[in-house]
N, C-alpha and C positions, 0 to 999 in steps of 0.2 A: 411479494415483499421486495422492495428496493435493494436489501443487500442479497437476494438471489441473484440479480441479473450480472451479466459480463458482456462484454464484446463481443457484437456478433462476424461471425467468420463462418465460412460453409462446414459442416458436421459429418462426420463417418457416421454411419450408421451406427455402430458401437456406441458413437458420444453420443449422439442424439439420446439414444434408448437410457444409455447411462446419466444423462442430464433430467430424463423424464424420471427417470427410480430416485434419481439425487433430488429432484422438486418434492415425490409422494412422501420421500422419506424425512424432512425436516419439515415439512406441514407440519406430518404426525408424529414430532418430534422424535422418533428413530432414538435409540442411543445405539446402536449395535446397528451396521450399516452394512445391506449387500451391495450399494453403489460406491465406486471409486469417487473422491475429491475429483470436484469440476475444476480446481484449478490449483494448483501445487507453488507454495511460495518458498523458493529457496535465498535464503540471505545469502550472497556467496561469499560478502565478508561484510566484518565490522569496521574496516578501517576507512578513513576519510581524508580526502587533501583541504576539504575545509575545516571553518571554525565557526557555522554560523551563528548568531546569538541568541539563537531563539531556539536554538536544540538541544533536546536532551541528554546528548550523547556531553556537554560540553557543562552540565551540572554530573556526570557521574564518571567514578574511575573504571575505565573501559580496558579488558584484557582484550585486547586485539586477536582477530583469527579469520584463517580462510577455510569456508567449508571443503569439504575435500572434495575429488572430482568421482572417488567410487561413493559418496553418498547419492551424490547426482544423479549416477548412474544404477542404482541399486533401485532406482524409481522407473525402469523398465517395465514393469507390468503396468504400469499406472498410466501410462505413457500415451497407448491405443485407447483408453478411454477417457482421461483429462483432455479439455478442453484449453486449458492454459497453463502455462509455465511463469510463472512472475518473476526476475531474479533484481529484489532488493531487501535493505528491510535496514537497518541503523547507519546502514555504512554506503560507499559510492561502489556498487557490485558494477562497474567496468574498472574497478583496480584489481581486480581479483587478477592471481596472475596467466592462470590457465582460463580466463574466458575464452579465447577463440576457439578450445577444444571444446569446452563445456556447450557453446552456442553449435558446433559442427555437429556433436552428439546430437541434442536436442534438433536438431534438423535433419535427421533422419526418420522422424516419425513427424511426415509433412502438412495436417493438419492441425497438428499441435502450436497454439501462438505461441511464441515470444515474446516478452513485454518487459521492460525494466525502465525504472526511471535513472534522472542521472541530473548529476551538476551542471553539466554540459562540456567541462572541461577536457573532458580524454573524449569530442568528439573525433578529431579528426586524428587519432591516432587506432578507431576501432569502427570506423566507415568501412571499410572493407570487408569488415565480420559481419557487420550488418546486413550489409547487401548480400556478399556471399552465403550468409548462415541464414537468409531471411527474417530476422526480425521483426515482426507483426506494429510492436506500440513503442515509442520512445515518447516520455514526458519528461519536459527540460524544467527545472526550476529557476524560476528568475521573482526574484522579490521588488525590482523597481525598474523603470521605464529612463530613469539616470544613472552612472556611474555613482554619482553622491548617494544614493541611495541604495540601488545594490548591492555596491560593493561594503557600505560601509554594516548593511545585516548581512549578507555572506560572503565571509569574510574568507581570503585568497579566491574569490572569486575576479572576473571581471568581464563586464557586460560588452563591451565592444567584441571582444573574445568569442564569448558565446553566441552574440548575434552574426560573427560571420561564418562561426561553424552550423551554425542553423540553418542557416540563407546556402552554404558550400552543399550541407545534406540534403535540403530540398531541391535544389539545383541538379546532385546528381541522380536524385531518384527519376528527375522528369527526365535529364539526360539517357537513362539506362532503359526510358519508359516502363517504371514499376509501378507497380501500385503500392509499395510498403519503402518505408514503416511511414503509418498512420504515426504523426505528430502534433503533441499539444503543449502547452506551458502551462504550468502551477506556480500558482502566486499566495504564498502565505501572507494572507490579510491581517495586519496591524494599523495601530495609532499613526504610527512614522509613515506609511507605505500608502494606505487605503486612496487616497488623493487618484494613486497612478494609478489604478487600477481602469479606470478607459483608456489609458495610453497604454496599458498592457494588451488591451484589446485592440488598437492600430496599429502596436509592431507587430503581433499577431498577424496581422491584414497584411503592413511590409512585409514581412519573413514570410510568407507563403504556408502559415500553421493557420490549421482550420478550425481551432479550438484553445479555450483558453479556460482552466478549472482553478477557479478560486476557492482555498480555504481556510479558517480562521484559526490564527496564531493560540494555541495551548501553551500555558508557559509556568514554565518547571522553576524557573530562579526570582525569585523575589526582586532584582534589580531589576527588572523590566515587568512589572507590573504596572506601570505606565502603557505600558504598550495595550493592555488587554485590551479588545471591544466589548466588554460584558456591561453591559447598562450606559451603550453609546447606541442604541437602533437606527436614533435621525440619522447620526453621522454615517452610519451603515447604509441604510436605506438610501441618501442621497445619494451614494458612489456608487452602490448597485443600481441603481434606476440609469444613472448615467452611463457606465458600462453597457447597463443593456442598449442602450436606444445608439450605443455606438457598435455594439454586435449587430442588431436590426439593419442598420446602416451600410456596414459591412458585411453583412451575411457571416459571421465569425460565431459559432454553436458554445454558448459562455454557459457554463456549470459553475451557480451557485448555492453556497450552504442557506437553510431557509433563517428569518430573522430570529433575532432572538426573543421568544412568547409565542411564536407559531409554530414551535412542531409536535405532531404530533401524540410527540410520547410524552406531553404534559408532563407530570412530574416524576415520571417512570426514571429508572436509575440510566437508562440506554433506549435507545428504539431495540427491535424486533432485531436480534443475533442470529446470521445464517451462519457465520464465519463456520464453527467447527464442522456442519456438515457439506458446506460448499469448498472450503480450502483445507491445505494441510499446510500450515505453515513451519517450516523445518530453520532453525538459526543457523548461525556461520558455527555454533558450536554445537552443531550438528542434532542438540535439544526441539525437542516439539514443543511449540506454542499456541497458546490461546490464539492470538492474531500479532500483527509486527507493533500492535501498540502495547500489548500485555508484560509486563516483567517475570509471570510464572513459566517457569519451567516445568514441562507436564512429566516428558521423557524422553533418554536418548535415544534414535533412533539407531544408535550403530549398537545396542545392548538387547536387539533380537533381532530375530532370524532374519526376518521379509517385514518391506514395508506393511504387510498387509496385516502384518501384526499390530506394525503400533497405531492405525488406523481403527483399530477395533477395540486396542488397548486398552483395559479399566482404566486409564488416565483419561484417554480421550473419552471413553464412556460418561467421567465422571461431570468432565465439562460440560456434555452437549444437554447433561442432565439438570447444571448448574445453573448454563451462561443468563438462561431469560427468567429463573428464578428468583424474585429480590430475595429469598428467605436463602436461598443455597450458593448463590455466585458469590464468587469469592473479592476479594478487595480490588482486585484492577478491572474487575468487568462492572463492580456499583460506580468505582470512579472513573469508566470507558471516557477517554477521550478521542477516541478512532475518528475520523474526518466524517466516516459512512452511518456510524452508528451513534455517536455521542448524543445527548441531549443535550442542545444549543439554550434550553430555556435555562437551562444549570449552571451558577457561577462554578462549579467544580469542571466543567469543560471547560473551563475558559483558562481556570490558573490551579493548576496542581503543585502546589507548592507542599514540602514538607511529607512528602510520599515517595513511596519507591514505582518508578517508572519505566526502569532502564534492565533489561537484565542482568544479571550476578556473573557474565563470562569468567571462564574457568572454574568455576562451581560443579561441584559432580551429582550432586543429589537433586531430585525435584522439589517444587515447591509447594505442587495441586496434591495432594490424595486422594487415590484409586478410586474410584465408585465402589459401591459395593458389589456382592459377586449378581444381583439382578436389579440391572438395575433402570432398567425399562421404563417410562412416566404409568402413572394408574390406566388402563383403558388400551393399553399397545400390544398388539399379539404381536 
């Protein structure tokens, strides 16, 4: 299954074993799990220095917050057998203001990635952390190949900006001779934008990123419903076909979303959902999540003992029992618009309009209810 897989990186023996229990057991759909989360998503905050126009966060009233640094750390056991650390999730998680200890911790247990994405903006003031904390993945967003056009979808952004902190980062990784962090650019594909999408792919080639992952704009506010690409494929198709033969070209490893009418999950509500048994997604309001696209709140996690608990949680139980259910998932996983899982054939991925998308921050109650107390699929010992 495509949302099993992750980045590969050499394995302790511990993760190996635990990625191999983490595979048997979402086969055979597990709700009650003896393997730790392959990869732990911590939001470490909601807050943003942009405003771009195509996010969510900019249709909803957002109570800002930074995860704290003992939840982070409360994820100790989990540590020796996760495979990945991811820290983003609504917000730019290099404003968090305790990152460089949060990345120092997490670099203690040395084959654990690191991986976060980012505006690009606060690169060169958390280079240092990088390098020194080791940082595995950095994915920079850049939405056009022009000022006119980047700037004016994300918005306090600015491209000249970004492209020389990108070009300074790769500059000093080959100076310090690393091999990390692996970098690539994410390009949210719209109406305005799709044009640049090969020139995303040659500055790519300039800046010395060996990847460029494009994804298609979901759009939450009716005012840009123009933008969608939902029943545009030609136009689609022609700028992917052109991108590719300029990746070909370049040697540049381009990650596209498939067309829309070809994928495979026909008219399924979502493709095939790993998320609850491969990640633990934890918010900045320190709540467990479905995944960073979901608005349910499952449970806090600072409201029991040990991670290991809410891992096992009847919440989390109830989801894993839920998510690939069309008769039992709950409203944000029938209207999944995740980048990995969405169904593209669906105009509901494309424009969610008129739906809650966002979470309820500062909210104290969940939104999922418990599994029941067995709640195992039919045929699972």
């Amino acid at each position: 299954m495509k949302t099993e897989r992750l980045f590969k990186t050499p394995l302790s023996e511990a993760q190996r074993r635990n990625s191999e229990l983490n595979h048997i057991e979402c086969s055979s759909r597990r709700t009650v799990l003896e393997s730790y989360p392959r990869r732990i998503v911590f939001e470490l905050t909601n807050k943003c220095n942009f405003q771009c126009v195509m996010c969510g966060r900019e249709s909803a009233d957002f109570k800002t917050s930074d995860l704290p640094v003992s939840v982070v750390k409360s994820f100790r056991s989990f540590f020796q057998f996760a495979e990945e650390t991811t820290l983003h999730g609504w917000g730019e998680g290099t404003l968090h203001p305790r990152l460089p200890e949060i990345l120092e911790y997490l670099n203690t247990f040395p084959l654990l990635r690191k991986y976060f994405v980012t505006n690009g903006s606060t690169l060169p003031k958390i280079m240092e952390s990088v390098f020194e904390h080791h940082v595995d993945l950095i994915a920079v967003s850049l939405d056009g190949v022009t000022p006119e056009t980047n700037n004016a979808i994300r918005k306090g952004g600015d491209l000249h900006r970004e492209i020389r902190s990108i070009k300074r980062l790769i500059l000093e990784k080959e100076r310090r001779n690393l091999d990390y962090p692996y970098v690539n650019l994410v390009f949210t594909a719209m109406a305005r934008n799709i044009r640049e999408l090969p020139g995303m792919v040659r500055l790519a080639y300039e800046t010395g990123v060996p990847e460029v992952k494009a994804v298609y704009l979901t759009i939450f506010n009716g005012g840009l419903s123009g933008e969608s690409l939902f029943d545009r494929q030609d136009l689609v198709k022609r700028h992917f076909d052109a991108a590719r033969e300029e990746a070909d070209r370049l040697n540049i490893y381009l990650k596209l979303p498939e067309l829309q009418g070809e994928s495979e999950a026909a008219e399924l509500p979502h493709k095939p959902c790993a998320f609850p048994w491969r990640d633990f997604y934890i918010g900045s309001d320190a709540f467990a999540r479905p995944c960073q696209s979901s608005a349910d709140r499952l449970l806090s996690v600072q409201d029991l003992a040990t991670p290991e608990d809410a891992w096992n949680s009847r919440e989390m139980q109830g989801i894993r029992l839920a998510v690939n259910d069309p008769k039992l998932m709950p409203a944000s996983c029938r209207n999944c618009y995740h980048s990995t899982c969405a169904n593209w054939n669906l105009k509901k991925s494309f424009l969610q309009l008129n739906g809650s998308f966002a979470p309820e921050w500062g909210a104290k109650d969940p939104v999922i209810p418990a599994a029941p107390a067995s709640a195992e699929p039919e045929g699972v010992q």
